[in-house]
C-alpha positions in Angstrom: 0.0 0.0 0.0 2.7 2.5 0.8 4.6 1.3 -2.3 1.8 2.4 -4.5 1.1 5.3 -2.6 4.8 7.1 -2.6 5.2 5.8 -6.2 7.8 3.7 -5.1 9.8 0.9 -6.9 10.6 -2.8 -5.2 13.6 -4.3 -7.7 16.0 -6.6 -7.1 19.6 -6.0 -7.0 22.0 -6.4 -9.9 24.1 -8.6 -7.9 23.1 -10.9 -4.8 19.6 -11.4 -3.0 19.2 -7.7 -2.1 16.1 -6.1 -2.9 16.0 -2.2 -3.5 13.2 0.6 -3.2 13.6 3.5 -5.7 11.3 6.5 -6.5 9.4 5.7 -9.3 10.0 9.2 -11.1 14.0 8.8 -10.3 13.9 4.7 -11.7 12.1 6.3 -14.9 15.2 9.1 -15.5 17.8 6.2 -15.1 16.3 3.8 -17.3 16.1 7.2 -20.1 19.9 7.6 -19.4 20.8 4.0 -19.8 18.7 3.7 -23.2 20.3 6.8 -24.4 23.9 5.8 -23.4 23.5 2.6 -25.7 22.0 4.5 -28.4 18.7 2.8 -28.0 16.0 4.4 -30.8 12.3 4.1 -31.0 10.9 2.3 -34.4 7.8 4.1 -34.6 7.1 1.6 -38.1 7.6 -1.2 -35.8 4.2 -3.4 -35.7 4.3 -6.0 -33.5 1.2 -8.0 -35.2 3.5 -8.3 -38.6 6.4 -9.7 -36.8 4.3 -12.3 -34.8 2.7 -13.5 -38.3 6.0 -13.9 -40.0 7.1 -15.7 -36.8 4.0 -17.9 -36.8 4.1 -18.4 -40.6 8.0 -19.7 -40.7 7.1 -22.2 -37.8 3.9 -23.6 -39.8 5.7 -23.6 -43.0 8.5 -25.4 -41.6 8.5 -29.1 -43.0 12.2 -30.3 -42.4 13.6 -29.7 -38.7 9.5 -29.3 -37.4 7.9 -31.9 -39.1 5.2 -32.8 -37.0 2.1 -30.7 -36.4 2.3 -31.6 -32.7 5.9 -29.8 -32.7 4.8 -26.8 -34.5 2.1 -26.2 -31.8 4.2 -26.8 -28.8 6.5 -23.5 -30.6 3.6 -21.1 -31.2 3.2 -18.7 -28.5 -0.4 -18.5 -27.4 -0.3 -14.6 -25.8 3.0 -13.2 -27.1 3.7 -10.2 -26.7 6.8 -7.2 -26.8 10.3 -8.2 -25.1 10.2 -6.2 -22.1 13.5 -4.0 -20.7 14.1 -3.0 -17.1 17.1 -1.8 -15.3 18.7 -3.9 -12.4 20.2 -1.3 -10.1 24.4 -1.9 -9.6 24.3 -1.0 -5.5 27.8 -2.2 -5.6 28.9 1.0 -7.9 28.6 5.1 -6.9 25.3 6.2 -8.4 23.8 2.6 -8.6 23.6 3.0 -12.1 21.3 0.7 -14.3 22.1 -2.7 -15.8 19.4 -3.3 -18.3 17.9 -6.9 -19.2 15.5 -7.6 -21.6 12.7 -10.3 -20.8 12.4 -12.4 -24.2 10.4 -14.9 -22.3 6.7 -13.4 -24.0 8.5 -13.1 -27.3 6.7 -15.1 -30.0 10.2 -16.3 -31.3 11.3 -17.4 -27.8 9.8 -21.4 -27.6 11.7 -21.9 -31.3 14.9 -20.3 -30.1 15.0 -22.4 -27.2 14.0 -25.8 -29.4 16.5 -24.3 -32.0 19.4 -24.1 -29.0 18.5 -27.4 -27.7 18.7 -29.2 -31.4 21.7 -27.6 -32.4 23.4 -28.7 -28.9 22.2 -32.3 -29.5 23.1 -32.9 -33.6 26.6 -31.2 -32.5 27.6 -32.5 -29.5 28.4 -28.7 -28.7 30.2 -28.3 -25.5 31.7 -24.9 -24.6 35.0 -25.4 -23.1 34.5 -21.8 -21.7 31.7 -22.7 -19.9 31.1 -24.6 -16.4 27.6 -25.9 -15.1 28.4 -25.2 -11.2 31.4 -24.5 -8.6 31.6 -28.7 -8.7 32.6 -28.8 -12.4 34.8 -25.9 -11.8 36.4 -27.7 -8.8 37.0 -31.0 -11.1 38.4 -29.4 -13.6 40.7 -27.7 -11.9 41.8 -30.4 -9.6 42.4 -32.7 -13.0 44.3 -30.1 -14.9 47.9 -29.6 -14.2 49.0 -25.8 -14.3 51.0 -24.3 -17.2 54.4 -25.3 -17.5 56.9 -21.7 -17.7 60.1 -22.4 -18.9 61.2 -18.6 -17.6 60.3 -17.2 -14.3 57.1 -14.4 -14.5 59.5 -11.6 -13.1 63.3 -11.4 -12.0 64.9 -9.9 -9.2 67.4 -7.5 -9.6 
């Protein structure tokens, strides 16, 4: 009640489980300075209802890599709508300054990317050897790799 009341904000944090309560007016401003500093535009031409058709239409006109109706269905959106942006305040930094994140999750392309990732991951055995599930994978790696051998010293003494 006194959230909505003070126009108040309740976010979470950029980093950890901290929650943060900013002005509503003041989150607004940041957010307009972040999208400016990354040269975000507005497409005015932009229309949503011809993107989610041409999505819609690739997925029912795909016959090779969806071939069953069952599969198409199962990739089309039933409520899509726009990717949403909002700003993550940095506490950690002066100014708590805005990391922005964009929600894809109510994007009408989002089900066939993820099927998309997930095929592409199986028929290529893809493994990134840059990336680690969790600190245990991390901790096996490192304990079976041996460290670099340096024929020279890093630094000498003079």
């Amino acid at each position: 009640e006194k959230i909505r009341t003070h126009h108040l904000i309740l976010t979470k944090a950029d980093k950890g489980s901290t929650m943060v309560v900013l002005d509503h007016a003041d989150y607004y401003h940041q957010m307009m300075e972040c999208l400016e500093s990354l040269s975000a535009e507005f497409v005015p031409e932009f229309d949503f209802g011809d993107y989610n058709g041409k999505i819609r239409a690739a997925i029912n006109k795909s016959k090779h890599l969806l071939d069953k109706e069952p599969i198409r269905n199962s990739l089309l959106l039933p409520n899509p709508s726009v990717p949403r942006i909002y700003g993550l305040p940095k506490v950690h930094k002066e100014g708590s300054p805005l990391r922005p994140v964009v929600s894809f999750v109510s994007a009408p392309s989002y089900l066939l990317v993820k099927f998309l990732d997930n095929w592409f991951k199986q028929v290529t055995c893809f493994h990134s050897p840059l990336s680690i599930k969790n600190s245990v994978e991390l901790v096996s790696d490192l304990t079976q790799t041996p460290p670099p051998h340096r024929e020279a010293p890093l630094f000498r003494l003079t």
